[in-house]
N, C-alpha and C positions, 0 to 999 in steps of 0.2 A: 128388705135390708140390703143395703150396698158392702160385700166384704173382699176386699185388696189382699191378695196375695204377696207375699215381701220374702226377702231373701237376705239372709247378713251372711256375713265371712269372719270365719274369728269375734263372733260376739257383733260384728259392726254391719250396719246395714249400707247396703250397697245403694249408690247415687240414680238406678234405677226406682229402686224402693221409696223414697222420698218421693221420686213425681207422683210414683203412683197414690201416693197415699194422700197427697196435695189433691189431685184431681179426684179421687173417690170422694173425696171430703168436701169438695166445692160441687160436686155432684150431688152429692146426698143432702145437703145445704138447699139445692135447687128442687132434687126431689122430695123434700120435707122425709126423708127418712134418715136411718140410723145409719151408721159404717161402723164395721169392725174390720179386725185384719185376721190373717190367717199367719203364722211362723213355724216350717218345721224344722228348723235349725235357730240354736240360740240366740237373744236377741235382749236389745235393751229397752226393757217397756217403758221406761221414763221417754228414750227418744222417741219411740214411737208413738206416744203423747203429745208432745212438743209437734208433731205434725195433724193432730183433733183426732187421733183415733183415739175412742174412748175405752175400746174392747181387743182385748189379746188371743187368739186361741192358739196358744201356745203346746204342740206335741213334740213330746222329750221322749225319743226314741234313739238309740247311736245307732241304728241302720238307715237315720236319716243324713250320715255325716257327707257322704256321697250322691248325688245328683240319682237320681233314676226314676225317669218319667214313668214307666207304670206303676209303680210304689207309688208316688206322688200322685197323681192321680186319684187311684182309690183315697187317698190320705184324705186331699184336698176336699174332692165330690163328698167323700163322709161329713166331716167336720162343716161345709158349705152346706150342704142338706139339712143335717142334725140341727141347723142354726137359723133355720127358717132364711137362706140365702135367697136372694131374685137377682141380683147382678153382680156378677162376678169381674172384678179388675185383675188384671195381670203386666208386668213389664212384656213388651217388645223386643224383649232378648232372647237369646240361644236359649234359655230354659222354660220363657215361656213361647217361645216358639213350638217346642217339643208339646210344651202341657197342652195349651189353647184348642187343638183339635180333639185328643181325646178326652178334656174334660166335656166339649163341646155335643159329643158323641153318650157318653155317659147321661151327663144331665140333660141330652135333648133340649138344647140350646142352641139358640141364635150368636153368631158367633161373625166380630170383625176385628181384624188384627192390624195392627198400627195405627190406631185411631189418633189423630193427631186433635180434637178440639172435642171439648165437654159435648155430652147429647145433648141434640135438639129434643125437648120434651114436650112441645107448644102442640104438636098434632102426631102422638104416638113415640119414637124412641129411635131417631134418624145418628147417626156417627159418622162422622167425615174422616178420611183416609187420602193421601197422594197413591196417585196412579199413576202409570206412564212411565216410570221413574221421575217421580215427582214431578211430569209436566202439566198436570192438570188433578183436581179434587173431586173427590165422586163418594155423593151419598147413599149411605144403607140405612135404611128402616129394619129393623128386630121388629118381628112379630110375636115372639114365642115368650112362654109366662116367664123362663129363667132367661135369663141375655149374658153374654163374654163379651167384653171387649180388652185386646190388650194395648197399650198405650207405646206409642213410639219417641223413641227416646226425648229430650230436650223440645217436648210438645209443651209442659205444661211445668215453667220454672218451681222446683220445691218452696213453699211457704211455711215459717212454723204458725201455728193457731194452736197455742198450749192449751193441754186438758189434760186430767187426769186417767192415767190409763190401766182399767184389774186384767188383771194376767190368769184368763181361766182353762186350766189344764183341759186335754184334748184327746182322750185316748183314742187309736184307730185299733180294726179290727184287723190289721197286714196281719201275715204270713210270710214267713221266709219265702214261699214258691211267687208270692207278689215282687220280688227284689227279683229283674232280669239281668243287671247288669253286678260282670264282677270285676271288684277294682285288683288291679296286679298292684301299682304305686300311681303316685299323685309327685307330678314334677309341677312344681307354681312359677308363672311365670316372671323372671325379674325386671324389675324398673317402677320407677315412684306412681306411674299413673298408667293405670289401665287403661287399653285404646279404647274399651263400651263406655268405662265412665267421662272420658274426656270431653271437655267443654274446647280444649284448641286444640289443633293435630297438625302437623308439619308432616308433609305427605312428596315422597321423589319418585322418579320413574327412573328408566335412561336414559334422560338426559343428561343423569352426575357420569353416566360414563364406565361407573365400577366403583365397588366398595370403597375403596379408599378416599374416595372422595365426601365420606356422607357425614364428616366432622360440624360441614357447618351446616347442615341439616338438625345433627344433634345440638348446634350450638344455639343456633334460631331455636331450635324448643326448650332448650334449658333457658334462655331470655324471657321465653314468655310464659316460660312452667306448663308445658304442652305435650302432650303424647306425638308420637312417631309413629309413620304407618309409609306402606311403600304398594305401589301397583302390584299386578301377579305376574310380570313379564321380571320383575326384580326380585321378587319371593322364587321363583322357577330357577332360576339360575345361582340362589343362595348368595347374592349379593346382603338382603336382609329376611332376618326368619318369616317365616310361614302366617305364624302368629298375627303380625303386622300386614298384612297382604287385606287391602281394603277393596269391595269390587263386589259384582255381579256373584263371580265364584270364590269370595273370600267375605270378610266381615263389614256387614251394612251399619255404618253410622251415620248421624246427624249432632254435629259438634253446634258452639257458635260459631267457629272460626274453623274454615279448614284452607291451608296454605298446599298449593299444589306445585311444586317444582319440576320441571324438567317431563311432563306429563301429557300426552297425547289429548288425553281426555275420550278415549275411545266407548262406547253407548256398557261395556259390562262394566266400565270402573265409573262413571257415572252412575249408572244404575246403584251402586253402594254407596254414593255420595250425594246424592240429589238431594237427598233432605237438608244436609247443611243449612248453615240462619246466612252464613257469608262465604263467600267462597274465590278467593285470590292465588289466580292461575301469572305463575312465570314460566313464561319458554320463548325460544325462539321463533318458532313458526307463526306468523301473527292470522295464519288461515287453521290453527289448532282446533279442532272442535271444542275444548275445553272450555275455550274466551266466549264462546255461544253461552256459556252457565254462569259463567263468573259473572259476581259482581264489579269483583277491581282485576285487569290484569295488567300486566308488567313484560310488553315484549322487549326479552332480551336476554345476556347471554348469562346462564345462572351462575358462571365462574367470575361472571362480574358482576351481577345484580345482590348474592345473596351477602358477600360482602360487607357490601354499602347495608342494603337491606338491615345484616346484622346492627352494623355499629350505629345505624339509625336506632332501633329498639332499645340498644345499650343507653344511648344518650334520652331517649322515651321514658324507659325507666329508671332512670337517675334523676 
């Protein structure tokens, strides 16, 4: 049995959770077996139906309200065992980054993280991943009778295939001393669209210059209903938060569209951006390392490009 690990917020499942459950499902379809899902935080089993999972194992704990990878863990490997698991799916994200090794360890499992395309199952149980920072694709074989793989972001577009989904309660055996981490307060981050779950990202370095200038940064994304993210040489200096800081030493995405202004393109912010589907570099320098990845670029000056740029999209979407 194939079972997908998910994650919601407030009741709602997060745009990780749908791929994964898309790709467990078109997996499990290929391996002629079963998928269920795993949820330790509340969740809507109707939507998670609407993606062909047919089974819920739903654990209703409030110590699950907060994140904490060894809790999780045990949770997960229990309910995954108890369940007759063989391949365990996970997001590519900050929480399953934390999980994937120690469930990996636990269930003496074969384990590849970022798997961007369904298994090869023609001669054994092969998973393709970007390496290099996405300059080249390199296959692993699992050998071992349980297999991980976590899935990287925007690899495998969400599909619904409705089914009906029972929702079978889950108890774990935690213990308070299995909770390592303790919450002081939870500050949520503001703005409409999360930069993991984003599908477009309008992305500045220094080349705007200084904060005041990053209006048509915000404005180009509010045109195209897009997340916002900035290098770490502009996160360091508090021009925009930390949060946003996309790169080697900040948060690795893979949008459709990722719009790069004013950006060197230096190997640690490439490195968080390689996987992009498109990738459209404006600057000045037409010898930029940046223009080496892009797809489309645009030399030129971005106090005049973005502009134009803008009221082109205006006139797009109208």
């Amino acid at each position: 049995m194939i079972i997908v690990y998910i994650e919601s917020t407030n009741g709602h499942l997060k745009k990780s959770s749908l791929e994964v459950m898309t790709y467990s499902k078109k997996m499990a379809t290929q391996m002629a077996t079963e998928v269920a899902a795993i949820c330790l935080t509340p969740c809507d089993a109707s939507l998670v139906g609407e993606y062909g999972i047919s089974k819920l194992y739903q654990a209703s704990d409030a110590r699950f309200e907060h994140f904490d990878s060894k809790a999780f863990t045990k949770a997960i490997a229990e309910i995954f065992t108890n369940n007759g698991g063989k391949v365990l799916v996970l997001p590519f994200n900050q929480n399953g980054k934390a999980l994937a090794p120690r469930l990996s360890v636990r269930l003496n499992a074969g384990l590849v993280n970022g798997a961007n395309a369904l298994a090869n199952t023609s001669n054994g149980f092969v998973i393709s991943k970007n390496v290099f920072s996405g300059k080249a694709v390199a296959n692993y074989q699992i050998h071992t009778d349980v297999k991980i793989v976590s899935l990287a972001s925007n690899s495998i577009p969400a599909e619904k295939n409705p089914t009906s989904c029972e929702v079978i309660p889950s108890a774990t055996s935690l213990s308070d001393t299995d909770f390592s981490t303790k919450y002081i307060k939870s500050e949520l981050v503001s703005g409409d669209i999360p930069l993991s779950e984003a599908d477009l990202v309008v992305s500045a370095g220094r080349g705007l210059k200084g904060p005041e200038n990053w209006g048509m940064i915000e404005e180009c994304a509010k045109i195209l209903g897009a997340a916002t993210a900035c290098s770490r040489a502009v996160a360091d200096v508090h021009w925009r938060p930390h949060h946003e800081h996309v790169g080697q030493t900040g948060l690795a995405i893979s949008p459709n569209l990722y719009i790069a202004v004013g950006i060197s393109g230096a190997i640690q912010h490439l490195a968080g951006v390689s996987s992009s589907k498109t990738i459209v570099v404006i600057n000045t320098d037409p010898e930029a390392p940046f223009f080496k990845a892009a797809d489309y670029g645009i030399v030129g000056d971005a106090f005049e490009v973005m502009p134009k740029f803008n009221e082109a999209l205006r006139k797009l979407k109208a």
